[in-house]
C-alpha positions as CSV (number, residue, x, y, z in Angstrom):
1,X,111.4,206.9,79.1
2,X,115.6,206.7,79.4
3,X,117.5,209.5,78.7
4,X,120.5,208.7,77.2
5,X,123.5,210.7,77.1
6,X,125.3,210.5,74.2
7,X,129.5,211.7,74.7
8,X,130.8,214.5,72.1
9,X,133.6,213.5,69.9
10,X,136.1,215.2,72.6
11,X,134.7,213.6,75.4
12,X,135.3,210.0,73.5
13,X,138.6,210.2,72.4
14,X,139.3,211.9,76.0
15,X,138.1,208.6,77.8
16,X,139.4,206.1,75.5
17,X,143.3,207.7,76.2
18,X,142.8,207.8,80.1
19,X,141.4,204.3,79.8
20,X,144.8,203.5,77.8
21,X,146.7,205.3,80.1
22,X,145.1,203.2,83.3
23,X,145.8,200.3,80.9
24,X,149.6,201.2,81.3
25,X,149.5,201.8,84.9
26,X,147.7,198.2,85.3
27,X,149.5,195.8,83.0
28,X,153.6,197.6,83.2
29,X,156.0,197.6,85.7
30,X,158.1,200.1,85.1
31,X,156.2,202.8,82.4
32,X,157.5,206.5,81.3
33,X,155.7,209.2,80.1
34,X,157.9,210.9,77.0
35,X,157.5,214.8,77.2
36,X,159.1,217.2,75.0
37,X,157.5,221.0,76.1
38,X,155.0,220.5,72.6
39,X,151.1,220.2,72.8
40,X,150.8,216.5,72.0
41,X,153.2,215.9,75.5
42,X,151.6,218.4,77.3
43,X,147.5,217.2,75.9
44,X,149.2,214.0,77.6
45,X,150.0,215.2,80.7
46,X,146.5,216.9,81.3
47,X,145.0,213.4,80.2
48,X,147.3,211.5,83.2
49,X,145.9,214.2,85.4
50,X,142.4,213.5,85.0
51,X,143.3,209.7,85.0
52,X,145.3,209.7,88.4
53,X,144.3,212.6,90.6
54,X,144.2,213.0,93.6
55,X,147.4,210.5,93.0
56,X,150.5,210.7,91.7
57,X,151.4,209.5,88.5
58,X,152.8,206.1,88.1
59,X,155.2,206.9,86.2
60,X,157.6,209.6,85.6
61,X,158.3,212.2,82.9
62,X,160.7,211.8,80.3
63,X,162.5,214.4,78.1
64,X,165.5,213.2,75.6
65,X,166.5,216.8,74.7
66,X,168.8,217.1,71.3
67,X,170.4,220.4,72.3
68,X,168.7,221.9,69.5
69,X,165.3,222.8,71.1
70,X,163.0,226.0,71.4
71,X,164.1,227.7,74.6
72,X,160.7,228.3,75.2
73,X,159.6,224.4,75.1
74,X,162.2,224.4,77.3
75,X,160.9,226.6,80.0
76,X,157.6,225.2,79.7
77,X,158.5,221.8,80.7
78,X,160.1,222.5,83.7
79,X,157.7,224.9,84.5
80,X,154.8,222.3,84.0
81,X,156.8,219.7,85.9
82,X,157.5,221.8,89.0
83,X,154.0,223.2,89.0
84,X,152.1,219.7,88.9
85,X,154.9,218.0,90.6
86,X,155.9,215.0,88.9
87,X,159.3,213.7,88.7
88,X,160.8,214.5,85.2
89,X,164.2,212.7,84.2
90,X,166.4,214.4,81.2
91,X,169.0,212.5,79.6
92,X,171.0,214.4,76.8
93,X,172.3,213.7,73.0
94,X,174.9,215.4,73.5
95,X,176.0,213.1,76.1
96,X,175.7,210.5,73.5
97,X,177.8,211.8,71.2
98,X,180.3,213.2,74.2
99,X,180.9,208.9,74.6
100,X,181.0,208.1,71.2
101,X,177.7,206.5,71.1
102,X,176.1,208.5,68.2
103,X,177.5,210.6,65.4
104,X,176.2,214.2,64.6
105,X,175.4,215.0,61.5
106,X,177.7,217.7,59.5
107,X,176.0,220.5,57.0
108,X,174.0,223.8,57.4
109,X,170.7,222.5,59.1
110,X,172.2,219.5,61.4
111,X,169.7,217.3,62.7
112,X,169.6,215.5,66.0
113,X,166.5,213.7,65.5
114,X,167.9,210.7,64.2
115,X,170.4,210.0,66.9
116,X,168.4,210.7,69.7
117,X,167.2,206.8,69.3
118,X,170.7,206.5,70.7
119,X,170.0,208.1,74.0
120,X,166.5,207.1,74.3
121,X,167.3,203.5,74.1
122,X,170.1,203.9,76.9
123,X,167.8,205.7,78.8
124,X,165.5,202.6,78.5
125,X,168.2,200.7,79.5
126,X,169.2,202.6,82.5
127,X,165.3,202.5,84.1
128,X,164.4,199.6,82.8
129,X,161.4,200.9,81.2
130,X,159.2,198.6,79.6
131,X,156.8,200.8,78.6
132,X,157.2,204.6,77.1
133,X,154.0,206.7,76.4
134,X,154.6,209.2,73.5
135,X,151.6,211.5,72.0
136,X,152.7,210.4,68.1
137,X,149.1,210.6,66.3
138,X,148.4,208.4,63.0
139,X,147.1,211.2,61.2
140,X,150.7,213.2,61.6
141,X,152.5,210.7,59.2
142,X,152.4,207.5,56.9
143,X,154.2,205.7,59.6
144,X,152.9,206.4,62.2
145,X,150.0,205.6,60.9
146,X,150.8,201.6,60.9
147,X,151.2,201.6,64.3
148,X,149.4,199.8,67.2
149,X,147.8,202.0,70.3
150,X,150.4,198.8,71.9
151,X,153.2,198.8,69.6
152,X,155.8,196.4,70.9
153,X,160.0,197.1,70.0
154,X,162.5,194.2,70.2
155,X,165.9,193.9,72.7
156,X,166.9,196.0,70.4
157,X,164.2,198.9,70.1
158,X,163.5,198.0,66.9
159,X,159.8,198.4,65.3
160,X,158.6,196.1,62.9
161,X,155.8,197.3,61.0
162,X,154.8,193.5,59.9
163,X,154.8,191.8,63.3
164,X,151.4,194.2,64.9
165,X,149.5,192.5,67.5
166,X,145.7,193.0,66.9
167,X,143.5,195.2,69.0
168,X,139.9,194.5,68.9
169,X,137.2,195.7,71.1
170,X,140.0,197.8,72.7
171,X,141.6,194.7,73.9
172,X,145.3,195.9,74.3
173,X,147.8,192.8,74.9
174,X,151.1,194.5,77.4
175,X,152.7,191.0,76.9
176,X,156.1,191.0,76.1
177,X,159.3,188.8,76.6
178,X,162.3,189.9,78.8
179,X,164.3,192.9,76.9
180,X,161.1,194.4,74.9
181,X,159.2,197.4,75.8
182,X,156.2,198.6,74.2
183,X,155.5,202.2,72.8
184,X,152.3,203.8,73.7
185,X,150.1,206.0,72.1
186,X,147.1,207.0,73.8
187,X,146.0,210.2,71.6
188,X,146.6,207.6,68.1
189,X,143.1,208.2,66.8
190,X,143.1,212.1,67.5
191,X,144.0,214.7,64.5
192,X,145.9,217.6,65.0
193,X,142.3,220.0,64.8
194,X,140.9,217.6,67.9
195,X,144.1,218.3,69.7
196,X,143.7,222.2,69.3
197,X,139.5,222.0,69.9
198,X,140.5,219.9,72.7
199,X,143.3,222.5,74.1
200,X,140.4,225.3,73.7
201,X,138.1,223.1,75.8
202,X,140.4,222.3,78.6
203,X,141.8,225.3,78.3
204,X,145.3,224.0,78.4
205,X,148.5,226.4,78.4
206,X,151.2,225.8,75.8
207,X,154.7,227.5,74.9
208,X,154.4,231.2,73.3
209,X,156.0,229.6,70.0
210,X,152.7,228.3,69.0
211,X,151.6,231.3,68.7
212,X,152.3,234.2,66.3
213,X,155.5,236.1,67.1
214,X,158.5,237.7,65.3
215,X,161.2,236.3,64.7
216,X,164.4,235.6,62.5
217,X,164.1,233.1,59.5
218,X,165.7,232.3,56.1
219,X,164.3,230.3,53.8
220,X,165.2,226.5,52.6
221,X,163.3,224.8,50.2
222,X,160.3,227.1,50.2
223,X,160.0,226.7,54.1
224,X,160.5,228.9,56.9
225,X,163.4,228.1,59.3
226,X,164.2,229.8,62.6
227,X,168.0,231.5,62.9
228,X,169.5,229.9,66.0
229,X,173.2,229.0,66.6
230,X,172.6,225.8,65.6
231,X,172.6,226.2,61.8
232,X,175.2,227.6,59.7
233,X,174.2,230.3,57.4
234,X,176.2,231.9,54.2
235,X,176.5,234.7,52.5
236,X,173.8,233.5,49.9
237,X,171.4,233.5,52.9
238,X,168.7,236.5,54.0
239,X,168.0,236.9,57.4
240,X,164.4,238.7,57.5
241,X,161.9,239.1,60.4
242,X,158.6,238.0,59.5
243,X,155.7,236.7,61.9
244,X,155.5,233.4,62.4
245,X,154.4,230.4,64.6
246,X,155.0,227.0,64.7
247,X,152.1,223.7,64.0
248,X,155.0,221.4,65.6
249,X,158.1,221.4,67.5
250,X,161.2,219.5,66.9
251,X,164.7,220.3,66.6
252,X,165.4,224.1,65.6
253,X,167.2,222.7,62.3
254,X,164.6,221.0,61.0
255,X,161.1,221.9,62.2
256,X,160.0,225.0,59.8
257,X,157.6,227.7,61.4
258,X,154.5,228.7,59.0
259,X,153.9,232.6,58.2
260,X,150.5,233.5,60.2
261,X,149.1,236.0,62.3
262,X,147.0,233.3,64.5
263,X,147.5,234.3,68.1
264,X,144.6,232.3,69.9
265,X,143.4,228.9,70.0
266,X,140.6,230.1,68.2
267,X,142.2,231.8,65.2
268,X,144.9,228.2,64.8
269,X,141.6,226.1,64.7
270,X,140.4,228.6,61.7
271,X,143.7,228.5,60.4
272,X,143.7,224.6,60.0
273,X,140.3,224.1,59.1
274,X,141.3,225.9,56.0
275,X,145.1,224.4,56.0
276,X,145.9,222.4,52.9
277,X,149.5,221.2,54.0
278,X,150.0,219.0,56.7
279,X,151.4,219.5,60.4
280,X,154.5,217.6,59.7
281,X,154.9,218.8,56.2
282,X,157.5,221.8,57.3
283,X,159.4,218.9,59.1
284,X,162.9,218.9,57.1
285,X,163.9,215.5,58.4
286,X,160.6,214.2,57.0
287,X,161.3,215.3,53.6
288,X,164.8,213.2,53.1
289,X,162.8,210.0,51.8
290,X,160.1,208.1,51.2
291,X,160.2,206.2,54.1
292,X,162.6,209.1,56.7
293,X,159.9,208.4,59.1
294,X,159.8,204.2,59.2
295,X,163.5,204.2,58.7
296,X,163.8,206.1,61.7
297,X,161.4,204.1,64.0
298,X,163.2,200.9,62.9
299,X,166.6,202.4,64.5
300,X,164.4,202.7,68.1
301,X,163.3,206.1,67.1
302,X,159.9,207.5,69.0
């Protein structure tokens, strides 16, 4: 009689991203891993360790930082990168803006999310990357959910959402002419509750903000913002402490935290099993139309 084992849910989407990530490492010359500090980058990074230890990776990491980012995503990249030992390049908006090259917004909550296509594209540019791994789920947004695991950008690092190569059998076609470079999402098919019941498995470490803490907010449009220097706050505004932690991280103008007392893996998981907004629906930049998200990706946006 065989005895067939059968893989868990986890265990599938784990192998089907390490065999996307070897995918990279076989068909691209030049690839990038895109890490920001959150838990999608860092659920990456853990998937490239099971997929090229003993090795090192072939490729490096990659971090466009706004200016406007959580100190403590901050930390945590750096301390992730020295502690595995990877080579991490940074390249900075504000450098962008410092040339002339992008134009920061003006108003209370400023976002840098937008522009950061700027640098991200000259980063491209300046490696010569022709592939970029990101950990952008379908499940997080409309958008995103259109996409390709193999999503191609033009010489220009635009996305088109009508020209999508298909990808059957888990077939995934790396061709591309000189000047494009493909985006790649190896975590597409995961939700957000996999990634946290995948964290709790692995046991992965992440940044304290994810976490319930106290800290500083005021309120915008029924959502909970963070006080940092980056905003500019009026008399009309309250400052209150209230405990808080954060589903996603962005730029500190425009990702809002959630009120909650969760502080373990265990209690989030409860907490979005029973969640009836979205991760990315206290994403401000989200909110400014009905297609924010495509608009951006069609500038060269991740």
């Amino acid at each position: 009689m065989t005895n067939t084992h059968r893989l868990s849910h986890l265990d599938q989407l784990e192998s089907e991203a390490i065999y996307i990530l070897r995918e990279v490492a076989a068909q691209f010359e030049r690839p990038a891993l895109l890490f920001s500090g959150g838990k999608d980058s860092i659920c990456l990074v853990h998937l490239a360790l099971k997929a090229f230890r003993p090795g090192k990776f072939p490729f490096p990491l990659v971090h466009i930082d706004t200016g406007h980012n959580f100190d403590e995503a901050l930390k945590f990249r750096d301390e992730l990168a020295d502690t595995i030992g990877e080579k991490l390049i940074v390249r900075y908006v504000q450098d962008s803006i410092d040339q002339g090259k992008a134009v920061e917004e003006k108003g209370k909550f400023p976002s840098r999310n937008a522009i950061q296509a700027v640098t991200l594209l000259d980063t491209i540019a300046e490696f010569k990357f022709d592939a970029c791994i990101g950990g952008a789920r379908r499940d997080e947004e409309k958008a995103r959910a259109k996409e390709r695991i193999f999503s191609v950008r033009d010489e220009f690092g635009s996305w088109d959402p009508k020209l999508q190569r298909p990808e059957l059998w888990n077939i995934y076609n790396g061709k591309i002419h000189v000047g494009e470079n493909v985006r790649v999402f190896p975590i597409s098919n995961w939700t957000e509750l996999d990634v946290w019941e995948y964290i709790r498995k692995e046991n992965i470490g992440l940044p304290s903000l994810y976490f319930s803490h106290k800290r500083e907010i005021v309120w915008r449009e029924d959502l909970v913002f963070p006080v940092s220097k980056f905003i500019s706050l009026d008399n009309t505004d309250k400052v209150e402490t209230r405990t808080v932690r954060f589903r996603t991280v962005g730029d500190m103008t425009c990702t809002a935290a959630v009120e909650s007392e969760a502080n373990s893996v265990d209690d989030i998981i409860r907490e979005i099993q029973i969640s009836r907004t979205t991760e990315r629906g206290s994403r401000l930049d989200d909110k400014r139309s009905e297609a924010a998200m495509e608009d951006r990706k069609k500038g060269g946006y991740f």
